[in-house]
Backbone as CSV, one residue per row, in Angstrom:
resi,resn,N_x,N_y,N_z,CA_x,CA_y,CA_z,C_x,C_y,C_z
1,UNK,110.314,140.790,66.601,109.368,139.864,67.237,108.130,139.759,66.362
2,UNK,107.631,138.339,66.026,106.662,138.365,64.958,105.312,138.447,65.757
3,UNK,104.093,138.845,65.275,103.399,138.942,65.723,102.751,137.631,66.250
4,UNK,102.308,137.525,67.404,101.566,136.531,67.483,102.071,135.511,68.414
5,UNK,103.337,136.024,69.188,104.274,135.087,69.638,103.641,134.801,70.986
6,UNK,102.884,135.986,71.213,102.171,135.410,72.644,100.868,135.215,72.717
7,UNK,100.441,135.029,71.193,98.757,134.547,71.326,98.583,133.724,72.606
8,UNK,97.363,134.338,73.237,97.071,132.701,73.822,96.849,131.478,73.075
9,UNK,96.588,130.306,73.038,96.895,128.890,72.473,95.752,128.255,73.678
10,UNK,94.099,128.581,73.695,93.420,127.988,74.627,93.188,126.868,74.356
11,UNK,92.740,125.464,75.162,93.082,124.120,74.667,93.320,122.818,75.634
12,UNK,92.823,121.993,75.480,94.342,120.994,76.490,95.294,120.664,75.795
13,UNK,96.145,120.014,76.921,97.068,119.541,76.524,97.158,118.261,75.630
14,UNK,97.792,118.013,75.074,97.697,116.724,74.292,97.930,115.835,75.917
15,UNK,96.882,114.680,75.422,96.534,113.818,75.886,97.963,112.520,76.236
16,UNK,99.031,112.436,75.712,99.668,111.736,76.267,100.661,112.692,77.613
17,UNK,100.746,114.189,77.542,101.039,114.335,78.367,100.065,114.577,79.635
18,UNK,98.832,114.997,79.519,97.941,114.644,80.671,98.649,113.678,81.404
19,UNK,98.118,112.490,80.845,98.695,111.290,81.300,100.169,111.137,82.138
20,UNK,101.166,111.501,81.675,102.338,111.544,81.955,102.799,112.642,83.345
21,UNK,101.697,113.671,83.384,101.660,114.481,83.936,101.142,113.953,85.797
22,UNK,99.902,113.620,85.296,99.133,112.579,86.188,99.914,111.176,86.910
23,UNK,100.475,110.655,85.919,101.361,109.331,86.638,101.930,109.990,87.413
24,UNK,103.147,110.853,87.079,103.987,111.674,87.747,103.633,112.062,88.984
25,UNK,102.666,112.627,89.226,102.051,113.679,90.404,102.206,111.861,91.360
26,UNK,100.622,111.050,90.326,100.310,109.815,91.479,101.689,109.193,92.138
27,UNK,102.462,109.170,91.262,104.046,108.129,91.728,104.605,109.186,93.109
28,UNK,104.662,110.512,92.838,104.898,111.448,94.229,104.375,110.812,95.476
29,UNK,103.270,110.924,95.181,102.057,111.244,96.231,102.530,109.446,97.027
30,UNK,102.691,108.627,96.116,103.017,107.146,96.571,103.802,107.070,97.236
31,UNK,105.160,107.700,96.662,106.432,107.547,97.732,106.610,108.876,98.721
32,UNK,105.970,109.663,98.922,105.821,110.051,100.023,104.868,109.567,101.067
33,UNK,104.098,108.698,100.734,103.063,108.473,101.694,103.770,106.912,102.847
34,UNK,103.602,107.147,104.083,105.133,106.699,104.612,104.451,105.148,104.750
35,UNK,103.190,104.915,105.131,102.320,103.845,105.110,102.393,102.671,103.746
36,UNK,101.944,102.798,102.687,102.504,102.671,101.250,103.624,102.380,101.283
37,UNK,104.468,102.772,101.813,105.974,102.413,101.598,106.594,101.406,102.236
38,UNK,105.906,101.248,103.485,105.705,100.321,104.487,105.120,99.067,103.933
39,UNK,104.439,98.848,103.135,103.670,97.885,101.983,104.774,97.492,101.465
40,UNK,105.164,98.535,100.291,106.000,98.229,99.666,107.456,98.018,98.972
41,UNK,108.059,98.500,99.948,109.134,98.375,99.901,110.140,98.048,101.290
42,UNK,109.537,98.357,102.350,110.264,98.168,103.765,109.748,96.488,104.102
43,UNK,108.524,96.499,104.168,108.095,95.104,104.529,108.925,93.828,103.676
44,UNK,108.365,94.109,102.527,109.312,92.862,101.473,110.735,92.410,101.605
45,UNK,111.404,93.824,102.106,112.700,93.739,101.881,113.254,92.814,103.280
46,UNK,112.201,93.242,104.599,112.437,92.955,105.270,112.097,91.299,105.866
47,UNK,111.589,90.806,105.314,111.241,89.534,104.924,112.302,88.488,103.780
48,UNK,112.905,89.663,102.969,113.632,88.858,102.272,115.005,88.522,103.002
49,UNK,115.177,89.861,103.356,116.630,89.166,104.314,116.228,88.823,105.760
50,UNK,115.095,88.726,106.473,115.178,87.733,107.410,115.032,86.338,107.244
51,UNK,113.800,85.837,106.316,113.919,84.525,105.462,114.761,83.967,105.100
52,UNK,115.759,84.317,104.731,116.806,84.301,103.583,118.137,84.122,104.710
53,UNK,118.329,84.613,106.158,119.470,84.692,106.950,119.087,83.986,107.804
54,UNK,117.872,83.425,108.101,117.584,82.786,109.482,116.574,81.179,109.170
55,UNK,116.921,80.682,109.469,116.244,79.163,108.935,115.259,79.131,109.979
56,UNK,113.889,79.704,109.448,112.613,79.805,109.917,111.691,78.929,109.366
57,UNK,111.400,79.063,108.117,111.027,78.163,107.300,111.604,77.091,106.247
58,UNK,111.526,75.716,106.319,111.685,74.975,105.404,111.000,75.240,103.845
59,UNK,112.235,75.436,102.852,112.064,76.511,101.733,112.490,74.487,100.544
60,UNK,112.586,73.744,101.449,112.991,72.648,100.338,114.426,73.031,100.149
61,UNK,114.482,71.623,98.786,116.496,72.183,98.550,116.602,73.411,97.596
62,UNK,118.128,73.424,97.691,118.727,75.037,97.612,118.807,75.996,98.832
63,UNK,119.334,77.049,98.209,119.299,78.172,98.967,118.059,78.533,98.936
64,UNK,118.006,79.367,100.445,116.641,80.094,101.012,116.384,81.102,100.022
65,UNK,117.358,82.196,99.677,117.458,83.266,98.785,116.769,83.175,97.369
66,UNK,116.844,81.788,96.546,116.958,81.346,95.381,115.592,80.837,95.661
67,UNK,114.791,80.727,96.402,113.381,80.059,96.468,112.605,81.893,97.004
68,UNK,113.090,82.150,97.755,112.554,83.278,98.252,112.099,84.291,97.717
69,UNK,113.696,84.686,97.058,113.259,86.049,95.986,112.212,86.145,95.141
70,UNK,111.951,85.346,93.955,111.049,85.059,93.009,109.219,85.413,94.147
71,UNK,109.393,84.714,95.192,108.190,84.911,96.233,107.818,86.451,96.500
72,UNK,109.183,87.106,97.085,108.944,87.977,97.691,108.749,89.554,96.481
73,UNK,109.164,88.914,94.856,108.687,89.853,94.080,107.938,89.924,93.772
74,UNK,107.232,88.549,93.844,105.554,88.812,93.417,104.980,89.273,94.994
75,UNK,105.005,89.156,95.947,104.421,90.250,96.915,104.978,91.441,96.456
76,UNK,105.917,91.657,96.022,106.240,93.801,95.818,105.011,93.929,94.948
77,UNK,104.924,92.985,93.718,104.144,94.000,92.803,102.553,93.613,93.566
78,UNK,102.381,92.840,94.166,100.466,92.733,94.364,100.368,93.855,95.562
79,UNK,101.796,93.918,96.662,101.253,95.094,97.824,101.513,96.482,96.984
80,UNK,101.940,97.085,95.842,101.913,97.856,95.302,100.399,98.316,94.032
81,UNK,100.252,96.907,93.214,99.327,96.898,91.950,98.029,96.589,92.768
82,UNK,97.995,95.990,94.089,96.829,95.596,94.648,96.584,96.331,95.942
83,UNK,97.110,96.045,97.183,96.370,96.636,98.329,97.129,98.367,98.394
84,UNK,98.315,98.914,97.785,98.629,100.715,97.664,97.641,101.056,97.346
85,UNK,97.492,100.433,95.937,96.352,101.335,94.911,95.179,101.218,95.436
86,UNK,94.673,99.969,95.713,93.492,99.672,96.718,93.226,100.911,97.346
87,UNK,93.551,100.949,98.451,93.531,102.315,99.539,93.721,103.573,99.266
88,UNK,94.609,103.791,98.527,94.552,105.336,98.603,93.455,105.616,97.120
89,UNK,93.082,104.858,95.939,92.322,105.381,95.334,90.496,105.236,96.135
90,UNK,90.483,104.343,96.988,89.373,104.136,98.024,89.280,105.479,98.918
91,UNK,90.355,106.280,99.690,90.271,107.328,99.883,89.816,108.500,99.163
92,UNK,90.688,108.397,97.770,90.340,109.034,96.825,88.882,110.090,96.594
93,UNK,88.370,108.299,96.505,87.095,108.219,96.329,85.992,108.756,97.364
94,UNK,86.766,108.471,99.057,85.729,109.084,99.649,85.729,110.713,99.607
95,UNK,87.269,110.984,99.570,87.432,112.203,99.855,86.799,113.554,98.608
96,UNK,86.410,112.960,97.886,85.849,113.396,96.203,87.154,113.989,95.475
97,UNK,88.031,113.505,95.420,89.275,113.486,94.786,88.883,113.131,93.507
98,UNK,88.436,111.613,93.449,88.349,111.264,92.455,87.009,111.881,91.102
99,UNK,86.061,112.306,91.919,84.718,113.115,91.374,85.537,114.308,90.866
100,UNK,86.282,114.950,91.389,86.768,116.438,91.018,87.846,116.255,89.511
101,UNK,88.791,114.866,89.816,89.285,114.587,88.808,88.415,114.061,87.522
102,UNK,87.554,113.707,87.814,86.365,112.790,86.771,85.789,114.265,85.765
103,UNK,85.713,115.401,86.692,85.112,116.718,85.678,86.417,117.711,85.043
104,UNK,87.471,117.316,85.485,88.841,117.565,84.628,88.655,117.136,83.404
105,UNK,89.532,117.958,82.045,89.992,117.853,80.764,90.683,116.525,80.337
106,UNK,90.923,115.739,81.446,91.583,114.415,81.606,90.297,113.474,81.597
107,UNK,90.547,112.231,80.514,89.512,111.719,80.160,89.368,110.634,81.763
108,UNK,88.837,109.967,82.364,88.455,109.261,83.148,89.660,107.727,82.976
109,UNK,88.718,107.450,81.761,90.008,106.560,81.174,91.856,106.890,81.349
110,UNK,91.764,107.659,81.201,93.128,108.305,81.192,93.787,108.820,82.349
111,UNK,92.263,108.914,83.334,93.316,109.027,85.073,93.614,107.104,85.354
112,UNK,92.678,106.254,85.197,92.745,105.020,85.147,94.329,104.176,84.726
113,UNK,94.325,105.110,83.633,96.245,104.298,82.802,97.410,105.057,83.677
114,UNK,96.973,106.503,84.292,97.888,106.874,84.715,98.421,106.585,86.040
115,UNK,96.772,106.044,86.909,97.398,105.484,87.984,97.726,103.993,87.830
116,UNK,98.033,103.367,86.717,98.706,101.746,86.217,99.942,102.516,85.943
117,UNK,100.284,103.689,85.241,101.353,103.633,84.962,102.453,104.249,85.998
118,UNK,101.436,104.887,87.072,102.466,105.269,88.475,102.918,103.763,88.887
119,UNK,101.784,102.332,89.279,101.934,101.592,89.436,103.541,100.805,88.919
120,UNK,103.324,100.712,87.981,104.530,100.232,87.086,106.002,100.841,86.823
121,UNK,106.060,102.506,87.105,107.012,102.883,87.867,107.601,102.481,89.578
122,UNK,106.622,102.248,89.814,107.219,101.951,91.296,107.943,100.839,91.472
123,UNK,107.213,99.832,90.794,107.308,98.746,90.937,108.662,98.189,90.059
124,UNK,109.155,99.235,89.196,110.716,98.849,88.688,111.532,99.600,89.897
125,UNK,111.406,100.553,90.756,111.874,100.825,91.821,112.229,99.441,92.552
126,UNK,110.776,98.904,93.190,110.934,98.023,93.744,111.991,96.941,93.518
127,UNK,111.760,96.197,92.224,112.205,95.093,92.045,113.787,95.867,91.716
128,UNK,114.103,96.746,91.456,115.539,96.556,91.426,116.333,96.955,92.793
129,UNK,115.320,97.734,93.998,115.941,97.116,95.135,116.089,96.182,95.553
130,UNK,115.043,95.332,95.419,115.014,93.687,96.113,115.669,92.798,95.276
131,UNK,116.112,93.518,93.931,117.132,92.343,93.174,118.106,92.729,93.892
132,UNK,118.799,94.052,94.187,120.129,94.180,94.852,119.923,93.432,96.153
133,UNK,119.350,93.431,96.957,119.715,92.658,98.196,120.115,91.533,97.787
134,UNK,118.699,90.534,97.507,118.871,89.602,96.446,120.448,89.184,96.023
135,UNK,120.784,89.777,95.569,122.492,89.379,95.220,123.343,89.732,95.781
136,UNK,123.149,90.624,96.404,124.000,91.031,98.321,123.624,89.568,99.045
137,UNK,122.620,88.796,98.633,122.368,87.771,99.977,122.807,86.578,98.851
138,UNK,123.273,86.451,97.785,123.518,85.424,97.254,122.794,84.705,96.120
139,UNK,122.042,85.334,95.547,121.211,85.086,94.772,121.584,85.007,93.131
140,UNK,121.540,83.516,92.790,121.823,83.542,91.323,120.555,83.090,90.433
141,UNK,119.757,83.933,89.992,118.949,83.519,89.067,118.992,83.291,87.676
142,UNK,118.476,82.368,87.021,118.480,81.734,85.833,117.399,82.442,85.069
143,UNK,116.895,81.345,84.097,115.891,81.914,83.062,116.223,83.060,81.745
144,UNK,114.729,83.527,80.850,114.204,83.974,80.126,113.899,85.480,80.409
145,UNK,114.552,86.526,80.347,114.112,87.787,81.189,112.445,88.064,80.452
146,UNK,112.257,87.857,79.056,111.251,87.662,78.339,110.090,87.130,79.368
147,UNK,109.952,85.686,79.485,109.085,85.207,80.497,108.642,86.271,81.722
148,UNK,110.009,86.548,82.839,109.763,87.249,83.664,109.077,88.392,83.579
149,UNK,109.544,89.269,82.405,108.553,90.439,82.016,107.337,90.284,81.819
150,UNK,107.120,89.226,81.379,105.063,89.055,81.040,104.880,88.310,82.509
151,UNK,105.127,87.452,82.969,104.785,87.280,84.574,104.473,88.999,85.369
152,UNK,105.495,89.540,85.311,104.998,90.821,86.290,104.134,91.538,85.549
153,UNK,103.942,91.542,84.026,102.632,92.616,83.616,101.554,92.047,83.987
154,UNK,101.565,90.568,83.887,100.005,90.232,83.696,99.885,89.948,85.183
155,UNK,101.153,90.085,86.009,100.726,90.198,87.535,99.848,91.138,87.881
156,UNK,100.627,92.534,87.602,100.507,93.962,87.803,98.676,94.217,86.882
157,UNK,98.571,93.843,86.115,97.362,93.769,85.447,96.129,93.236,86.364
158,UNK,96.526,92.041,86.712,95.739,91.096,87.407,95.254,91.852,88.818
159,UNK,96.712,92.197,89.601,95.773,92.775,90.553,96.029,93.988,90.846
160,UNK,96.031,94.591,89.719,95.219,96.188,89.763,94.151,96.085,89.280
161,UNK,93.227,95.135,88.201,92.071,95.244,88.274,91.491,94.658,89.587
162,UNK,91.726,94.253,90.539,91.216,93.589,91.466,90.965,94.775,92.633
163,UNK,92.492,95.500,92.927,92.287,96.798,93.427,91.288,97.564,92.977
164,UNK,91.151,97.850,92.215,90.576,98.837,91.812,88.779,98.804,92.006
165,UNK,88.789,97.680,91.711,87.123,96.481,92.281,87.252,96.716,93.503
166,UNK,87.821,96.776,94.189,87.565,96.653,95.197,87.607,98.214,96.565
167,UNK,88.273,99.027,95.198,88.365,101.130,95.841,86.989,101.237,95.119
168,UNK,86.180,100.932,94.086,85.282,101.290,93.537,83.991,101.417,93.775
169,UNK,84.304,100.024,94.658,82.951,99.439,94.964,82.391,99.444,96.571
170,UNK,83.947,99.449,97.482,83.525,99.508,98.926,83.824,100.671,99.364
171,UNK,83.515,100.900,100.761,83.424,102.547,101.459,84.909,102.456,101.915
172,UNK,85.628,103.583,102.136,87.188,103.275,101.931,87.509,102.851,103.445
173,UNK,86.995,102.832,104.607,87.861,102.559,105.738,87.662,100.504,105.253
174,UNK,86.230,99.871,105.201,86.571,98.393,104.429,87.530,98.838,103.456
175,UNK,87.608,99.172,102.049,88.707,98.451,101.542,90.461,98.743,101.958
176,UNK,90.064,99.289,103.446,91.580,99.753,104.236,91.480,98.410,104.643
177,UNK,90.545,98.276,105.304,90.365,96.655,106.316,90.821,95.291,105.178
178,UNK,89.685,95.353,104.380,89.997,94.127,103.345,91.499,94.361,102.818
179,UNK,91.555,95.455,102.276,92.852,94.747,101.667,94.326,94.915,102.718
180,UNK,94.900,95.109,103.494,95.898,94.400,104.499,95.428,93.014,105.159
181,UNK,93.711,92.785,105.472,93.804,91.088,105.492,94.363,90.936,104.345
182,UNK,93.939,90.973,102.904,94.219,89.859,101.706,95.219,89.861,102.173
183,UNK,96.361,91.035,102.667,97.546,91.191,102.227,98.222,90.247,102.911
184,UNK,97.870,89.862,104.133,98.245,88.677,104.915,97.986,87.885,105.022
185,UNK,96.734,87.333,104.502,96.405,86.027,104.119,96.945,85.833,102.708
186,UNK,97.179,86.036,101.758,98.139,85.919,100.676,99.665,85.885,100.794
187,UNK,100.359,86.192,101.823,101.808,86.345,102.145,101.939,85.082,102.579
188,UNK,100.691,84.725,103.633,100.682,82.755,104.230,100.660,82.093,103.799
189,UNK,99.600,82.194,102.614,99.075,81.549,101.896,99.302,81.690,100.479
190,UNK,100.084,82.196,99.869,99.794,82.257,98.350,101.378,81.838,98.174
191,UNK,102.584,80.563,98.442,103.464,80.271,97.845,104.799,81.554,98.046
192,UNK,104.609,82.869,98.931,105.335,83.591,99.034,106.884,83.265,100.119
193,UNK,106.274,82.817,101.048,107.658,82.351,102.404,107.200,80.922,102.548
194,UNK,105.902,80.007,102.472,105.539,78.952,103.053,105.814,78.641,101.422
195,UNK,106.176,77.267,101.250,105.946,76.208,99.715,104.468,75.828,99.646
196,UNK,103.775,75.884,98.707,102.457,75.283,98.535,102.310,73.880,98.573
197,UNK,103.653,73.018,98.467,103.516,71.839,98.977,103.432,71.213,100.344
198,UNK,103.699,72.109,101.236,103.288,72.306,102.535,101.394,72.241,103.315
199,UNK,101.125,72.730,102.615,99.498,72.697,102.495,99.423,71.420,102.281
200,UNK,98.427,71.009,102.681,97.680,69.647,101.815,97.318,69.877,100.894
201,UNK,96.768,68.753,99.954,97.312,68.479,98.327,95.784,69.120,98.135
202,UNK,94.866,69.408,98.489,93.290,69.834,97.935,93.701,71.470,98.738
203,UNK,94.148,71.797,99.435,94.081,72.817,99.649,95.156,73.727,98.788
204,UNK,96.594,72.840,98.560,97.217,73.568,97.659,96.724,73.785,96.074
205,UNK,95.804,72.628,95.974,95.495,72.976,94.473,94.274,74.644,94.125
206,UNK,93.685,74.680,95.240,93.105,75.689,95.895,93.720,77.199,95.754
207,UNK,94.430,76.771,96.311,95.683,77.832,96.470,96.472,78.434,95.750
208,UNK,96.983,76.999,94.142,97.860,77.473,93.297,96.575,78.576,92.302
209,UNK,95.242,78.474,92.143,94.964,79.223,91.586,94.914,80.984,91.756
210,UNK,95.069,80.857,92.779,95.234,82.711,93.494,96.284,83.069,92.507
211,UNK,96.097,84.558,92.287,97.230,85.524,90.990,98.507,84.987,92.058
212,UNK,98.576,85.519,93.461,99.900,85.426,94.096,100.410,84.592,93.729
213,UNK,99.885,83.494,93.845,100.441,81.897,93.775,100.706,81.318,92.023
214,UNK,100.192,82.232,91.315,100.506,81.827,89.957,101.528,82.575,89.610
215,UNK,102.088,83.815,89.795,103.014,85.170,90.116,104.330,84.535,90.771
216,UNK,104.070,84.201,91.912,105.520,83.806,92.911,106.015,82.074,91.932
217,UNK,104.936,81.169,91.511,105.260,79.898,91.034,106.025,80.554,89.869
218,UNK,105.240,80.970,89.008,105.837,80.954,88.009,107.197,81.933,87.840
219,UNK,107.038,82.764,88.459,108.578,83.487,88.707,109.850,82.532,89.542
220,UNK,109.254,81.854,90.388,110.087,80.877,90.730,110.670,79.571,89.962
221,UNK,109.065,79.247,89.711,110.154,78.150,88.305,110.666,78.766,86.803
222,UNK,110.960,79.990,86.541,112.059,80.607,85.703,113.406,80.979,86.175
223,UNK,112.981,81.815,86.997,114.090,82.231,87.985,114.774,81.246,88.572
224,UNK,114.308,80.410,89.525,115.034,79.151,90.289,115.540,77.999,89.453
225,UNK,114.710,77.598,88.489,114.622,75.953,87.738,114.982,76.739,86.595
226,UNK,115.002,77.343,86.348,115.183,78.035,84.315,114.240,77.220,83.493
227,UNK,112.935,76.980,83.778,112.019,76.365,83.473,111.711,77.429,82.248
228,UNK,110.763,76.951,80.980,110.875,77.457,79.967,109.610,78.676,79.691
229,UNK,108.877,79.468,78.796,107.293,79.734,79.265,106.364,78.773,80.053
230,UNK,106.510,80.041,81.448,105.032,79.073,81.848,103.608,79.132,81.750
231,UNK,103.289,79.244,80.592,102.016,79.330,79.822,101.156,78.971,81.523
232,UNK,100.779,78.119,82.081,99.655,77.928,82.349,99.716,79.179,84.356
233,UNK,100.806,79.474,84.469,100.616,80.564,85.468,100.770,81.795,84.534
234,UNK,101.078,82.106,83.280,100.256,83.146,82.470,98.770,83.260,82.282
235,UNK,98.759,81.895,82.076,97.029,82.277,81.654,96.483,82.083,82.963
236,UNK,96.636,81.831,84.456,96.096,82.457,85.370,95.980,83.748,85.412
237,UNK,97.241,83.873,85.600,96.928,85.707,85.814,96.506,86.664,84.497
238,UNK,96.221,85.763,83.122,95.830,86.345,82.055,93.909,86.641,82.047
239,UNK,93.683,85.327,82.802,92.238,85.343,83.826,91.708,86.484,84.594
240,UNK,92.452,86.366,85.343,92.156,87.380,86.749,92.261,88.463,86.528
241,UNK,93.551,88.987,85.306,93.541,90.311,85.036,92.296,90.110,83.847
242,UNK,91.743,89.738,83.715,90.211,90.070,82.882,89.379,89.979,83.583
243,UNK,89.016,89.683,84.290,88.132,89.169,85.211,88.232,90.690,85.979
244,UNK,89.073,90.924,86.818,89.315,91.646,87.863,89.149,93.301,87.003
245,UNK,89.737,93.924,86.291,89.798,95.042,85.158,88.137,94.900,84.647
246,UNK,87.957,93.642,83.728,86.740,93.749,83.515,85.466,94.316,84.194
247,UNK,85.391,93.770,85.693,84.421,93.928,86.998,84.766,95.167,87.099
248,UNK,85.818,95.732,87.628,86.323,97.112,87.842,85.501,98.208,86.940
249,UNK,85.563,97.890,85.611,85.119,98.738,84.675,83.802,98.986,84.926
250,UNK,83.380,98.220,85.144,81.211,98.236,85.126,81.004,98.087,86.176
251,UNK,81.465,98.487,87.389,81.027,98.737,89.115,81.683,99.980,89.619
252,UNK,82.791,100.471,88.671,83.519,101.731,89.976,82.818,102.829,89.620
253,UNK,82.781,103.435,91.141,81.980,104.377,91.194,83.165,105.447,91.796
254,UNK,82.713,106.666,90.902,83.336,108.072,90.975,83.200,108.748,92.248
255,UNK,82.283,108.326,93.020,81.785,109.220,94.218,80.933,108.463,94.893
């Protein structure tokens, strides 16, 4: 045995496993929390196959499924990237979770990527349950998988900086309150089960600018129409996720 084999080695850890370490724990803590799950994965699903089996809403031509899905994935990732993260890092925050983590060996920045990158685990959870129903209920989608992939980052971008504005900045029982309204006034309203052509024509134009509504459109016209890049519901949500991240950065408060 050479000498030295059990030096201590005092130190952190390299910094990408912090990180990795941290996602890990946050992605736990997500899918055990039974509320959260209820967000994101029971609600959606359950909307997709009642929508989708019961002629409730006029979805236009085609199948219900083939207009729906594309809708109901951009709600997985905003009730996951937006009102999950919302709340429990708003708790976080009251509970000094987040202050205790802020004086950790883990840079600040780096609890920040790790709870995007719990985010973005979940959310391939998600979407490959709701693709299986999805094609249990009949669902043939078209398109660019390319396209679709930058639609859900710059979704997931968009409104996790918005979440996060909004755990940062308000006292956590509001951003419990605010964000399940957004969450339902965006499900009505943002192109998810209702068509935005349904609205009147000043209110839908209103409307198509919300991330949801640029998220569910543009996933819908790839997915449904095999429509080609849709540059201009990218650069919505290429907006909002600057906008929203940006604000986030220079208002959240640790405690």
């Amino acid at each position: 045995m050479s000498a030295g084999t059990y030096t201590p080695k005092p130190g952190a850890a390299p910094l990408t496993r912090m990180i990795a370490a941290q996602a890990a724990f946050e992605t736990k803590m997500l899918l055990r929390n039974g509320e959260q799950l209820l967000l994101t994965v029971i609600i959606p699903s359950l909307l997709l196959v009642l929508f989708s089996t019961v002629d409730i809403v006029d979805t236009g031509e085609g199948r219900a499924v083939d207009f729906l899905t594309p809708g109901v994935l951009a709600l997985a990732v905003m009730s996951t990237a937006f009102t999950g993260q919302a709340i429990a890092t708003g708790f976080e925050r009251r509970y000094g979770v987040l202050k205790r983590l802020g004086a950790s060996p883990v840079p600040r920045w780096a609890l920040m990527a790790a709870k995007t990158l719990s985010v973005l685990v979940t959310e391939v959870f998600q979407i490959a349950l709701l693709t299986a129903i999805a094609f249990a209920l009949g669902w043939s989608p078209h398109g660019d998988p390319v396209s679709v992939v930058l639609l859900l980052v710059l979704g997931t971008a968009a409104f996790s900086g918005l979440g996060l504005l909004m755990a940062g900045t308000l006292k956590a029982e509001v951003t419990l309150a605010a964000a399940n309204l957004v969450f339902l006034l965006l499900l009505v309203g943002g192109g998810v089960i209702v068509p935005l052509d349904k609205f009147p024509g000043g209110v839908a134009s209103v409307l198509g600018l919300l991330p949801i509504s640029a998220l569910s459109d543009g996933l819908r016209d790839v997915l449904q129409h095999d429509a080609g890049m849709p540059w201009g519901n990218l650069g919505i949500l290429a907006l909002w996720a600057v906008l929203g991240l940006g604000a986030a950065a220079r208002t959240f408060r640790w405690e």
